[in-house]
C-alpha positions in Angstrom: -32.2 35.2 20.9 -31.6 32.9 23.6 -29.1 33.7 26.2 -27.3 30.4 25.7 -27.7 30.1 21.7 -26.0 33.9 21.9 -23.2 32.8 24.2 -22.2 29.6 22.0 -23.2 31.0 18.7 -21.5 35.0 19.2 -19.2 35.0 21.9 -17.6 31.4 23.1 -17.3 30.9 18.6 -15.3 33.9 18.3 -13.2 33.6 21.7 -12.2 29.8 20.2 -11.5 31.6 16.7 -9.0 34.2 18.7 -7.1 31.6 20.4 -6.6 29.6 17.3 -5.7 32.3 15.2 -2.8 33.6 17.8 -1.7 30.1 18.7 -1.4 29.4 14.2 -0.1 33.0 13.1 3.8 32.6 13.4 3.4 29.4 11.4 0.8 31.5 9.1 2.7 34.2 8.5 6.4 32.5 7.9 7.4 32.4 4.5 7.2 29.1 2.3 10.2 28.0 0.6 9.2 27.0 -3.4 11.3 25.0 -6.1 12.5 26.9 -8.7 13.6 25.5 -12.4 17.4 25.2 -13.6 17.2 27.8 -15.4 16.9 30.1 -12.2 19.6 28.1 -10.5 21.5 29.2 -8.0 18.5 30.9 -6.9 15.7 30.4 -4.0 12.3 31.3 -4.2 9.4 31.8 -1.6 5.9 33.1 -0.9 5.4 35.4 1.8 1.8 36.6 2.9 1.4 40.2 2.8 -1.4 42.2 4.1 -3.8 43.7 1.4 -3.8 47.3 2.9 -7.4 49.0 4.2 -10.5 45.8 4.2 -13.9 47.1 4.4 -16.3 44.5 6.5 -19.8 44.1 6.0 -21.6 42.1 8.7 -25.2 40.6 9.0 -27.4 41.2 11.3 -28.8 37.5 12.0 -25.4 37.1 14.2 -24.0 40.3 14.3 -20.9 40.0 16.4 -19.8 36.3 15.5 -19.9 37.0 11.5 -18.4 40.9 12.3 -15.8 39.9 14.3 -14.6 36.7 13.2 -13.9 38.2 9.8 -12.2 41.0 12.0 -9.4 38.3 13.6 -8.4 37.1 10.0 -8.1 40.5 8.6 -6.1 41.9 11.7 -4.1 38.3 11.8 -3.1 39.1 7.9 -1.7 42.6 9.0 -4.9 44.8 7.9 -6.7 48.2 9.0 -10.5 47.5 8.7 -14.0 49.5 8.4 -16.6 47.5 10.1 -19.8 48.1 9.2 -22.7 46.5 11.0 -26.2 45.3 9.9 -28.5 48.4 10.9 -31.4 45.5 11.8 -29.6 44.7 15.0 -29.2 48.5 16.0 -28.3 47.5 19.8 -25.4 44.8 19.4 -24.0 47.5 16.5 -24.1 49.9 19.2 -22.5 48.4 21.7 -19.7 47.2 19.1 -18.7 50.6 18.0 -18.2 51.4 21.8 -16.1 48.3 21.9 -13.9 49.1 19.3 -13.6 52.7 20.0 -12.2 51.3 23.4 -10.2 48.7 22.0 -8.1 50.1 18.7 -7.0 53.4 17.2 -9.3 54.9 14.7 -6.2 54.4 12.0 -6.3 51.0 12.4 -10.0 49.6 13.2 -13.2 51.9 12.9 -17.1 50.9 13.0 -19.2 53.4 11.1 -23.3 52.6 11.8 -26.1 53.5 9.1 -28.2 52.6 7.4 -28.2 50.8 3.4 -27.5 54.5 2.4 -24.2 54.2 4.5 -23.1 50.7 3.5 -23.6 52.5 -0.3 -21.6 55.4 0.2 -18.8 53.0 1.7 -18.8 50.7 -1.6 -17.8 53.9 -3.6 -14.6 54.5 -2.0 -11.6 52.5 -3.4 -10.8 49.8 -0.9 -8.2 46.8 -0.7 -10.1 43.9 0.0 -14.1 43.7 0.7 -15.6 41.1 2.7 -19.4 40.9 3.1 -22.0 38.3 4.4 -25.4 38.5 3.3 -28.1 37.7 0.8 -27.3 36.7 -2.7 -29.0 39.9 -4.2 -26.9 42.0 -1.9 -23.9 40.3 -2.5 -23.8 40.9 -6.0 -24.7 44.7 -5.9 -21.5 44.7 -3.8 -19.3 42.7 -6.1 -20.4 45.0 -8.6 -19.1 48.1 -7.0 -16.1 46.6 -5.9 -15.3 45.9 -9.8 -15.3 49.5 -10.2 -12.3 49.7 -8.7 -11.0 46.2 -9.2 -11.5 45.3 -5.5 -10.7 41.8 -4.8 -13.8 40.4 -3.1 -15.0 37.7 -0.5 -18.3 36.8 -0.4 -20.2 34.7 2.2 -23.8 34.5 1.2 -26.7 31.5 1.7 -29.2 29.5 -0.1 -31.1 26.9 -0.4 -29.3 24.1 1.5 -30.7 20.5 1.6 -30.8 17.5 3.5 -31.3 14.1 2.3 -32.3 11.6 5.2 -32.1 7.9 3.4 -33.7 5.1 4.1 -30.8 3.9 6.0 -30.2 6.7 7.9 -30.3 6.4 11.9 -33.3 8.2 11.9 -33.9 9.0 15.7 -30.5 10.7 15.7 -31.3 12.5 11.8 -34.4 14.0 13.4 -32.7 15.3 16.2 -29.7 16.7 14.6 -32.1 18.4 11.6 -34.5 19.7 14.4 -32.0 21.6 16.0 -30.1 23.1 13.0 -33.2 24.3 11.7 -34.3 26.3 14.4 -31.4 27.4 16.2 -31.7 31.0 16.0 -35.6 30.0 14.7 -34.1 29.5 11.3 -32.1 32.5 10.8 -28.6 30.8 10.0 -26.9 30.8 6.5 -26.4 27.0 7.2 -29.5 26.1 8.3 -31.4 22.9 6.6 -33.2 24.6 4.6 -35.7 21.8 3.0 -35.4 18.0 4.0 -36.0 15.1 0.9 -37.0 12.1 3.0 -37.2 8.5 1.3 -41.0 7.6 1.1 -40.5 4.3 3.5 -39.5 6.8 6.6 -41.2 10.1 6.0 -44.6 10.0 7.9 -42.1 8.2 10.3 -39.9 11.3 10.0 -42.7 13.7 10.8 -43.6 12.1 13.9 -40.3 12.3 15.0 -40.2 15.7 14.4 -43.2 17.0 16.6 -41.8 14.8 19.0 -38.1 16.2 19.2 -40.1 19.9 19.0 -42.2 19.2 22.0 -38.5 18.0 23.7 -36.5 21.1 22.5 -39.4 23.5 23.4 -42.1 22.2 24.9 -46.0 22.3 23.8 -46.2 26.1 23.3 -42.4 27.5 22.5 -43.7 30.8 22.8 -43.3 30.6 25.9 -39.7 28.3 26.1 -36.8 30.2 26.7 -35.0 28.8 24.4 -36.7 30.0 21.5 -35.8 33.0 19.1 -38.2 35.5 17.9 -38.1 37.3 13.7 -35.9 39.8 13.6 -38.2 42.5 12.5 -41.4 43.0 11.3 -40.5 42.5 6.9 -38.9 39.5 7.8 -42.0 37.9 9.6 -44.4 39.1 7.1 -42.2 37.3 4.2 -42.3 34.1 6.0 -45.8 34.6 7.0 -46.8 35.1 3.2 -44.3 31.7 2.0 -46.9 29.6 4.4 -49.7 30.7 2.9 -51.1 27.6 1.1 -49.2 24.9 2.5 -49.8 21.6 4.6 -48.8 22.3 8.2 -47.8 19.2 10.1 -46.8 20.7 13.3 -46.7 24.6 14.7 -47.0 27.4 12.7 -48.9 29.9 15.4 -47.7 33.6 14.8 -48.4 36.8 16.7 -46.4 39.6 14.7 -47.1 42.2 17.6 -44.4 39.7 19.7 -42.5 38.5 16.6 -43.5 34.9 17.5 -43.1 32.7 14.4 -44.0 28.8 15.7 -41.4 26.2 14.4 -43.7 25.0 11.5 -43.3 21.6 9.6 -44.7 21.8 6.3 -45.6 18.5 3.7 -46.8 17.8 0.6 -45.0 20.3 -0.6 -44.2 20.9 -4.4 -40.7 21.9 -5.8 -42.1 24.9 -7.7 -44.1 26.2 -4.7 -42.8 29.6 -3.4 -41.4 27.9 -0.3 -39.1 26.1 -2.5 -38.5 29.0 -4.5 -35.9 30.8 -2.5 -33.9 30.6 0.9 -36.5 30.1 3.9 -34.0 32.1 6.4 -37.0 30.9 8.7 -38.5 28.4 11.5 -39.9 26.5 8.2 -39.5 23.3 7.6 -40.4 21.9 4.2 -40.7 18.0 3.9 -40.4 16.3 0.8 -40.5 12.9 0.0 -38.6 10.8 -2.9 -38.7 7.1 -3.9 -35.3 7.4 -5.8 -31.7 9.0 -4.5 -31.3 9.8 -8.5 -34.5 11.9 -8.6 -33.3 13.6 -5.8 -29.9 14.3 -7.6 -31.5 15.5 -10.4 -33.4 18.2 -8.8 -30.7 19.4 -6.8 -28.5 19.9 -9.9 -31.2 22.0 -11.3 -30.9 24.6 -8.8 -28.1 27.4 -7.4 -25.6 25.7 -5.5 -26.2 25.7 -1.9 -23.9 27.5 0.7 -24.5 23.3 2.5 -25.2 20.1 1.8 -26.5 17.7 4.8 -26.5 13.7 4.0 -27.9 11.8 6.3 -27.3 7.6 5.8 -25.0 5.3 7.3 -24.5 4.0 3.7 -21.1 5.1 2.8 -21.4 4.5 -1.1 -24.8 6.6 -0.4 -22.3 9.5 0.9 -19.9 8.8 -1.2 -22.8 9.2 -4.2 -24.3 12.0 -3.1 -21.1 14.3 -1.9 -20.0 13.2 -5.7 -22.6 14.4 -7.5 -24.3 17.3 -5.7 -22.5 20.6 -5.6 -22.4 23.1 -2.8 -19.6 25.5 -1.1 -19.5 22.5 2.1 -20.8 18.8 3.5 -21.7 17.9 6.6 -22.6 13.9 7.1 -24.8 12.9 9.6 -25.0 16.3 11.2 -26.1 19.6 10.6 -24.5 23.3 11.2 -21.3 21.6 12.8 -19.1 21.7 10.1 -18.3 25.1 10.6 -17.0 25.2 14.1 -13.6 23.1 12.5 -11.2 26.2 12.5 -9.1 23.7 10.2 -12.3 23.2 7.8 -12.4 26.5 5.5 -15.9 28.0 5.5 -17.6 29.0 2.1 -19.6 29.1 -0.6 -19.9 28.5 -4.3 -21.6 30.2 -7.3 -24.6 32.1 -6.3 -24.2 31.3 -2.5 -20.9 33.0 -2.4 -16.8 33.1 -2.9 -13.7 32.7 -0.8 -13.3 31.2 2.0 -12.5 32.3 5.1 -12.3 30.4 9.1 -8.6 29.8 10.9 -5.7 29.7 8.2 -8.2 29.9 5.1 -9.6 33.1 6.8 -5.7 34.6 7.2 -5.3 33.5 3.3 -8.5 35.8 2.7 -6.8 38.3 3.8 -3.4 37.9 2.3 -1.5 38.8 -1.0 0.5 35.7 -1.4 3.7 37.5 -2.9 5.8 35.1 -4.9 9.8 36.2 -4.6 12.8 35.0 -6.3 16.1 35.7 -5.6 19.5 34.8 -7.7 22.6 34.7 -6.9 25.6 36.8 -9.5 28.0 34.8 -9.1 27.3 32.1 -12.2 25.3 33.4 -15.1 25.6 31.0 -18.1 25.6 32.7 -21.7 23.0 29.9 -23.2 19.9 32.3 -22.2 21.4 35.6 -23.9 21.7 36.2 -27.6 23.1 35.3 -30.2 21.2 32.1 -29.2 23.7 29.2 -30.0 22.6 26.6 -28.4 21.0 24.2 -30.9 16.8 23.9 -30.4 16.8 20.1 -30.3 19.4 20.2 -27.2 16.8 23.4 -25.7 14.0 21.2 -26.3 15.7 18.7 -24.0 16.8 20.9 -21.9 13.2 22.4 -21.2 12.0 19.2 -20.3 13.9 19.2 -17.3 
């Protein structure tokens, strides 16, 4: 990973998420007053967040301290002990995180256990309070299952399939550049990443050229040798994106050398919705471009499919983003922009349906991590007979009464 992509993406995201979360908790954590109905009168009633008792954390390994850790400061703002349990595909940063927190916090209250999937199973079979995992869909639901055994409340941050739409009257040198870069950050191993673009027909071969242009900008003519470029994490992942190529229409890139990892930012076209590229998330430096003629069609294919962890719109049409945030589902919106959307700590971060539940990020993250506990307290000192039998209050004036 690049040394400036690991700085912004790891460490400055979770410093900012620190600071945000100490400079928010008293107002977090302070009761709120609630109403309460005249039958409860004199009385006051209030919610006060409690913490949920021992959280297990599951982290990926695509960036494996920022979606560790940040979880980590909401469940520690909430008033929780945690397991951590790091993705065994990034065995160095998991390393250098249990020596971190064996430094930083007493084995009762924070501890980082390292294995392998056998490890992560043998975890889901104790009885914990909360669970919170990032992943894959499949993974995700093998863990919701185990945490039903013990009737586990669960958050779960998974991925998808997430679209873009560029219209035709979208600012298009600005789209490219801002679709470019999401994609390959991290060469396409980010939850949020575009993961397929829907281009109207009047700009796409427009669009294409736009996009080997910014590529040669962002990394040059050979980014194997950029510094700026990420490699696959390991050597599964490159041959499942080596084998989702295999048949397509490159535009642009696409070299590989699995001894080095090296997967080429590849633009794909003339690609079919029920080609394997389209068939599940790319997680990859793979581009697929597809063109439409009408924004309805588009619609209509979108709502066929899982809803996506993100949805990207890209038109300075406002009853186009209006449309199209209406009517296509997915756990968050970005408009004329890609990936941003989760850097606003006041912006909860999640998914929905099959790309995940909860949300978590700044105050949503501390709610993740709370038992909102509702309270009521009366006072003895007036206690009307109309509520205790013999009831003799006559049902039309209780009907009234209720109403109120």
């Amino acid at each position: 990973k690049p040394s400036a992509e690991a700085y912004v993406s790891e460490i400055a995201f979770l410093q900012a998420e620190i600071r945000h979360a100490r400079r928010n908790l008293p107002a977090w954590a302070k009761p709120g007053k609630r109403k309460v109905p005249w039958i409860a009168m004199p009385g006051t009633g209030w919610v006060q967040p409690e913490p949920f008792g021992v959280c297990l954390i599951l982290g990926p390994w695509n960036y494996p301290v920022q979606l560790l850790l940040s979880p980590l400061v909401a469940c520690l703002a909430a008033g929780n002990c945690a397991i951590l349990k790091p993705s065994e595909h990034a065995p160095a940063t998991a390393a250098v995180l249990a020596e971190m927190v064996s430094d930083s916090f007493s084995p009762d209250a924070v501890c980082l256990v390292q294995g392998a999937r056998e490890t992560a199973e043998s975890l889901l079979e104790l009885r914990f309070d909360k669970i919170f995992f990032t992943g894959s869909t499949a993974v995700g639901k093998r863990v919701m299952a185990a945490a039903a055994n013990h009737l586990t409340p669960v958050s779960l941050e998974l991925g998808g399939k997430s679209p873009c739409i560029v219209t035709e009257h979208a600012s298009l040198d600005v789209a490219v550049r801002r679709i470019v870069w999401g994609k390959f950050l991290n060469a396409g191993q980010t939850c949020v990443a575009p993961d397929f673009v829907c281009v109207h027909k009047s700009i796409h071969q427009t669009f294409l050229d736009k996009c080997r242009k910014e590529l040669i900008g962002f990394y040059g003519e050979n980014p194997r040798s950029s510094p700026d470029y990420a490699r696959i994490v390991n050597d599964d992942h490159f041959a499942r994106l080596e084998k989702l190529m295999r048949g397509e229409t490159i535009v642009v890139g696409g070299e590989m050398d699995r001894d080095e990892r090296y997967f080429a930012p590849a633009i794909l076209t003339n690609v079919n919705w029920d080609r394997p590229v389209m068939g599940e998330e790319i997680f990859g430096p793979i581009l697929p471009v597809l063109s439409y003629d009408k924004l309805d069609d588009v619609v209509k294919r979108l709502c066929d499919h899982d809803t996506p962890l993100a949805l990207y719109v890209f038109s300075d049409d406002r009853v186009e983003q209006e449309t199209l945030v209406r009517d296509v589902r997915s756990g968050g919106v970005c408009i004329n922009d890609t990936v941003t959307h989760i850097l606003c700590h006041e912006l909860p971060f999640g998914g929905l349906g099959s790309s995940g539940l909860g949300r978590y990020r700044g105050k949503a993250g501390f709610d993740a991590f709370s038992h909102d506990r509702s309270v009521l307290r009366r006072s003895t000192r007036f206690d009307p007979g109309m509520r205790y039998p013999p009831y003799k209050t006559p049902l039309a004036t209780l009907r009234t009464a209720m109403r109120f």
